[in-house]
N, C-alpha and C positions, 0 to 999 in steps of 0.2 A: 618612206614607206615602212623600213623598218622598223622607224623610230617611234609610226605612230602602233604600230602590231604590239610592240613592246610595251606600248603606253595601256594599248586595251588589254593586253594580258595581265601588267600590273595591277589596273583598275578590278579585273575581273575576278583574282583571283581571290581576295580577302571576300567578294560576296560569295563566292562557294563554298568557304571555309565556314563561313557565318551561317549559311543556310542548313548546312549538316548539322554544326554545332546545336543549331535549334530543337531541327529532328531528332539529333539525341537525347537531348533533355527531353523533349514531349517523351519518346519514348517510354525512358527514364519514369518519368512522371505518370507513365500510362504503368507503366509495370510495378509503382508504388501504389498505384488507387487498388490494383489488381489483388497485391499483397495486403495491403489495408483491408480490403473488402473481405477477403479470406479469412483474417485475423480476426475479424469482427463478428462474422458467421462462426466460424467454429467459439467464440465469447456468447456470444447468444445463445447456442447448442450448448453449452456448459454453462449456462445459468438456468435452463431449463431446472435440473437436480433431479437428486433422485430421492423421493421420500418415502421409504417405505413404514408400515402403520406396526407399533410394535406389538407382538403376539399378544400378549395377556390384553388386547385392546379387540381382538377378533374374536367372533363368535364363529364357533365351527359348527353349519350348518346341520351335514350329515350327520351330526351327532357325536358323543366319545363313547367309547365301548370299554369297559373294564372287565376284565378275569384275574384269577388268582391260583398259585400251584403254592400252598403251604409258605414257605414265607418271599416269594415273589409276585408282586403285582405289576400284571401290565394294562397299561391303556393306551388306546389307536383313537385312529379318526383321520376321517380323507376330506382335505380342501378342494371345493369347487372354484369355479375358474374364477370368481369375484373373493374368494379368500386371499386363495393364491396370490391372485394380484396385490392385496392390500398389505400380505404378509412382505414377499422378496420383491414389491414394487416392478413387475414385469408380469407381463401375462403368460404363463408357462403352455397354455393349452396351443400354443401358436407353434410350439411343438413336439406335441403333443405326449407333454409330459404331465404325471400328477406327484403330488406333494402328499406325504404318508407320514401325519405327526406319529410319535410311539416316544411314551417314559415307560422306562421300568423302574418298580422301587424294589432293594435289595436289601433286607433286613437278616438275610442268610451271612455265614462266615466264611461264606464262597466266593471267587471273581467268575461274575458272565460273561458272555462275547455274544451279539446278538450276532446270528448267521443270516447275512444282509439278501444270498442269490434264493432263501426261501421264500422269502418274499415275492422276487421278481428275477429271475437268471440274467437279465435283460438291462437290471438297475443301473441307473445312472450316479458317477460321484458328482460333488456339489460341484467340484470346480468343473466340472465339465458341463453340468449343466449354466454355469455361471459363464463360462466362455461361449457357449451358443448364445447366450446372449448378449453378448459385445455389441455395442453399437460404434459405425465406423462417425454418427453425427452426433453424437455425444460421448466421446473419449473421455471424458472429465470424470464421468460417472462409473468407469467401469471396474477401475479397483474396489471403489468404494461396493458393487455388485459382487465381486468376488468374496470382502470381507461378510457381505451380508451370509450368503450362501454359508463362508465356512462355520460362521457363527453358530446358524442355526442348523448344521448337520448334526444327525444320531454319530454320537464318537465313542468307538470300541474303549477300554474294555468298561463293565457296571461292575467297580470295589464291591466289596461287603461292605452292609449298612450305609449304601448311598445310592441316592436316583439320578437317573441318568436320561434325558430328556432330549430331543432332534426329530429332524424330517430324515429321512427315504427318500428317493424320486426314481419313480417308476414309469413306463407305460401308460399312457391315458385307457379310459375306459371308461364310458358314460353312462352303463347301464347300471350293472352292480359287478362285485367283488368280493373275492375271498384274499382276507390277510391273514397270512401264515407269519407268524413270529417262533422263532426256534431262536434257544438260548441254553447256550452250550456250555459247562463247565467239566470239570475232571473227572470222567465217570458215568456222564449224565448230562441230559439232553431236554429242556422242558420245550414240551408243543401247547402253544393258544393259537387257535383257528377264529377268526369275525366275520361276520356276512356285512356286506353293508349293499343297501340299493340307494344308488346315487340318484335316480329321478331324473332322466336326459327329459322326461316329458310323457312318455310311453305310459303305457297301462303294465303294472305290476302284477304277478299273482295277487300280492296282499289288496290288492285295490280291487281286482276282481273278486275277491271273498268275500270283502267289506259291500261292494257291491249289492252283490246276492243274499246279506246276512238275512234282511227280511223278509225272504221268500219261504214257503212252507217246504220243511223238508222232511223226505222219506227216510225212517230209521232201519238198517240191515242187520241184524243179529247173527246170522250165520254165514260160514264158504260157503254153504248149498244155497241159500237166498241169495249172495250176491250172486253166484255164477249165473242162476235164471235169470235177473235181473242184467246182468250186462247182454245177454243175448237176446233182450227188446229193446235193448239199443238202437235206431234205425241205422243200414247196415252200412250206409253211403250219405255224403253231403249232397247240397243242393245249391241252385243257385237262389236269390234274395227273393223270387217267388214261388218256391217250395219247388221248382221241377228242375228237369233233369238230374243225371246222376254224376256227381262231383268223385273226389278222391273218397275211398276205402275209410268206413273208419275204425283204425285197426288194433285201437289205443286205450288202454284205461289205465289210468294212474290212482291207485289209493294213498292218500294222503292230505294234509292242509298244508298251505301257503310255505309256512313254514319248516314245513317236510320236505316238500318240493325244492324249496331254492337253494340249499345247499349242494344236491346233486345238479343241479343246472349251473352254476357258479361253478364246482369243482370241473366239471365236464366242458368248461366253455362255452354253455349257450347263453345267445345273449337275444335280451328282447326287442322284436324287429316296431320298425316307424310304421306308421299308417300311411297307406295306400294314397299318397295324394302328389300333385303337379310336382312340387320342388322332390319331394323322394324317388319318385321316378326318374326326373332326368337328373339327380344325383346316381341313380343307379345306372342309365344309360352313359351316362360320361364313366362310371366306373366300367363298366363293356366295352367304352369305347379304348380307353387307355388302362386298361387293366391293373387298376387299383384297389384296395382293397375295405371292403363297406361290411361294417359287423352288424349294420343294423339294419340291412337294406330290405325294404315294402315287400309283404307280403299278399295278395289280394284275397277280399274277403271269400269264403263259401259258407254255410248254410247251414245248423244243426239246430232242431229245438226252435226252428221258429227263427233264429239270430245268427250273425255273423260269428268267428270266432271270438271268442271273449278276449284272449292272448294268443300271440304267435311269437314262436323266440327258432333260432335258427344257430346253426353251429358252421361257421365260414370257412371258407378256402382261400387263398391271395387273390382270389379271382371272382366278382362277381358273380361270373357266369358259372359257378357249383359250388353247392350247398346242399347241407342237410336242413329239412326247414321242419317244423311241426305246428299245430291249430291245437289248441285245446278248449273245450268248454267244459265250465262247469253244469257237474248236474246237480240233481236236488238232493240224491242221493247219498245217504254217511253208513259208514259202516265201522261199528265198533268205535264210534264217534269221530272218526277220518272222514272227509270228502272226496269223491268219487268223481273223476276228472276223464272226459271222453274224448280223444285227440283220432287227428290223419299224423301218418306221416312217411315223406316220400326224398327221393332225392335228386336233385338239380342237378342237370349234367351238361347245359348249356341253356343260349339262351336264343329264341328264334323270334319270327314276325307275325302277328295273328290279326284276322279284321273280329277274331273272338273274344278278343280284351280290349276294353272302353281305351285304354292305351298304347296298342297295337303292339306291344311286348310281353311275352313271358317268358317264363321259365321251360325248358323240355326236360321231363323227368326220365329216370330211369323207370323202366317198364313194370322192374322186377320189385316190387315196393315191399315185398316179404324178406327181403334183404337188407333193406335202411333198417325196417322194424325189428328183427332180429340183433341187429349193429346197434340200435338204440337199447336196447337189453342189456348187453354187454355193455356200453359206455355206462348203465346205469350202477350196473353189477360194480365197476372198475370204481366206482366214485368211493365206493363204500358206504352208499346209506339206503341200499336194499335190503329188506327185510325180509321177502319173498316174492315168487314170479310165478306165472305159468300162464297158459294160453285157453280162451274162451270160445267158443261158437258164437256167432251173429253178424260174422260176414257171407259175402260170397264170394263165392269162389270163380275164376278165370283162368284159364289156361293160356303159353300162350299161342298156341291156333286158336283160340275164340277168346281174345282177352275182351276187358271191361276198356270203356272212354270215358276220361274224365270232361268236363267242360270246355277246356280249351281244345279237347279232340285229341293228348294223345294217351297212348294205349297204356295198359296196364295188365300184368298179374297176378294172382293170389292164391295162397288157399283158402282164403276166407275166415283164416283163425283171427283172435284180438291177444295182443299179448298184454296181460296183465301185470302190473311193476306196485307192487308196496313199499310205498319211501317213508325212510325217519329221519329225522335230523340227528340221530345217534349216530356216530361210525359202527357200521356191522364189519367185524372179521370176513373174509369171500365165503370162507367153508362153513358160518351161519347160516346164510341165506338158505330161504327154505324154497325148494321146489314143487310145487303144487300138481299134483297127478292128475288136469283136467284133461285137456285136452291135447296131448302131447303132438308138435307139427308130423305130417308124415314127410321123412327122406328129409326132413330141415334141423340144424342143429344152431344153438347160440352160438 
């Protein structure tokens, strides 16, 4: 009995030995295919490559802008998100940054230093924006992204008699812009300011000038003609067929296209999307997780027969408030300027209404002689006021008996229009001229 125990434990135990030894190896063998498989994937991901297209090979859309200060010359220009991409081979708008070419040429016996936070205080360096874009499934590639980036960085200081050539990366921004280039030497500080309108898609001032070029228009010769002339203005918007009374409109702007956009750019307004399905519930998701939308829908009202030609608005982190404005053009020039007849109100949250085709708007502040006023001052602050003052051809609301706008809510006023003459010159503040028409009563800028 012993002898046969002994016998089956001898027999038995080299097949247990044997049977682990197998499972090892499979293991083994399981945890090489595992490592292989790995190895092979990340080879695959590092043959992908990264090719980026070399600059002199890219056409830059928005165009290049040249200025000159006696013997420095600078030139700019902003890549859109298909430049971008084809210049540092990554799509930078994914977060949401822009690429800001600038040479300077320096034929002076001076050294510059470009001051990078005029630009943008916000600016980003290459290699950081080169580290945001690491990828953890193509390692292979990312020194080589870093070397790209430092490449092509603007690098302090520009010698005398040599140019000096790189990107910035700023801030996204889809609508337009002001680039501020300041270049500093010993003593001395030269300023070139650019406008550029990037074209997200929107309608531009410039587009609605062009628009209207062929229409016949009223020439104004005098301050005493324009003032009677902006007080038959009609005094309130409307809805798309010609009734009820919409917001106040309490606005005239003299200038062209051109006049205008610099003070809108300097001041931060940017031009809002039209009123359709995806901008809406891009705007409701910004409500709902309070994100921040600079271009969010403004819904149409009614002047002249038409909708607002443009609407641009000035944001807060928060969907739900804003300062927002309508302008139409009239037919009206004065002193060969166009003559520009806007609302404007401000957005103080946002509520539910069965009075909008999409059951949301905006709730203004009531007091809308206060935005208007505050837009004065933002204009004054820009520096390309010429002169102000305020017109008759509203009406007036109090508020125990205030005015309703379309979506029902309330409003008041005096019923003045403040008038704003833009140029594209910087005015000094104690330029500006104040115009003795109709001064508010108890209201100050």
């Amino acid at each position: 009995m012993i002898t046969e125990t002994t016998s089956h434990r001898s027999t038995a135990l080299p097949v247990t030995g044997c049977s682990r030894a197998i499972h090892s190896i499979a293991s083994i063998r399981q945890i090489l295919n595992y490592a292989l498989l790995i190895c092979l994937v990340v080879l695959l991901c590092n043959c992908t490559g990264y090719h980026p297209v070399p600059l002199q090979e890219v056409q830059f859309h928005n165009g290049v802008q040249t200025k000159g200060d006696g013997n420095i010359t600078v030139s700019t220009a902003i890549l859109n998100e298909d430049e971008a991409e084809k210049v540092f081979g990554l799509d930078l708008s994914d977060q949401n940054i822009q690429a800001v070419w600038i040479r300077v040429i320096n034929e002076s016996e001076n050294i510059y230093f470009l001051l990078k936070t005029a630009l943008d205080a916000d600016y980003f360096s290459a290699y950081e924006v080169a580290y945001m874009e690491q990828s953890i499934w193509h390692p292979g590639i990312n020194d080589k992204i870093v070397r790209k980036f430092r490449e092509l960085a603007f690098r302090n200081p520009v010698p005398p008699h040599r140019t000096v050539e790189g990107f910035l990366f700023v801030n996204q921004d889809e609508c337009h812009r002001q680039i501020d280039i300041d270049l500093a030497t010993y003593g001395e500080i030269l300023h070139f300011t650019f406008f550029f309108e990037l074209g997200m898609g929107a309608t531009t001032l410039f587009d609605v000038q062009k628009s209207h070029a062929s229409e016949p228009e009223i020439n104004i010769d005098t301050e005493h003609d324009l003032r009677k002339t902006i007080t038959r203005i009609p005094p309130v918007t409307t809805d798309s067929d010609g009734n009820g009374t919409g917001d106040p409109v309490n606005l005239i702007l003299v200038g062209n296209a051109d006049d205008l956009f610099p003070a809108f750019v300097r001041r931060h307004w940017h031009i809002t999307e039209e009123t359709q399905a995806h901008s809406v519930l891009k705007m409701i998701e910004s409500f709902i997780f309070g994100t921040h939308y600079l271009h969010s829908p403004i819904s149409p009202l009614y002047l002249f027969g038409r909708k607002q030609d443009i609407a641009l608005q000035k944001a807060r982190e928060t969907v739900n408030q804003r300062n927002h404005l309508r302008l139409w053009l009239t037919p009206y020039r004065y002193m060969g300027k166009r003559v520009w007849a806007g609302t404007i109100s401000r957005d103080v949250g946002i509520r539910f209404t069965f009075l909008s085709p999409f059951l949301v708007t905006h709730k203004i502040d009531p007091d809308v002689d206060e935005v208007r006023n505050s837009f004065g001052t933002d204009m004054l602050v820009s520096g390309n006021l010429r002169a102000v003052g305020f017109a008759a051809g509203g009406i007036a609301y109090s508020p125990d008996k205030p005015g309703h706008n379309l979506t029902g809510d309330i409003y008041f006023t005096d019923g003045l229009r403040l008038v704003l003459f833009l140029t594209n010159e910087i005015m000094p503040l104690e330029s500006t001229r104040f115009l003795e028409w109709e001064p508010p009563q108890g209201r100050h800028m």
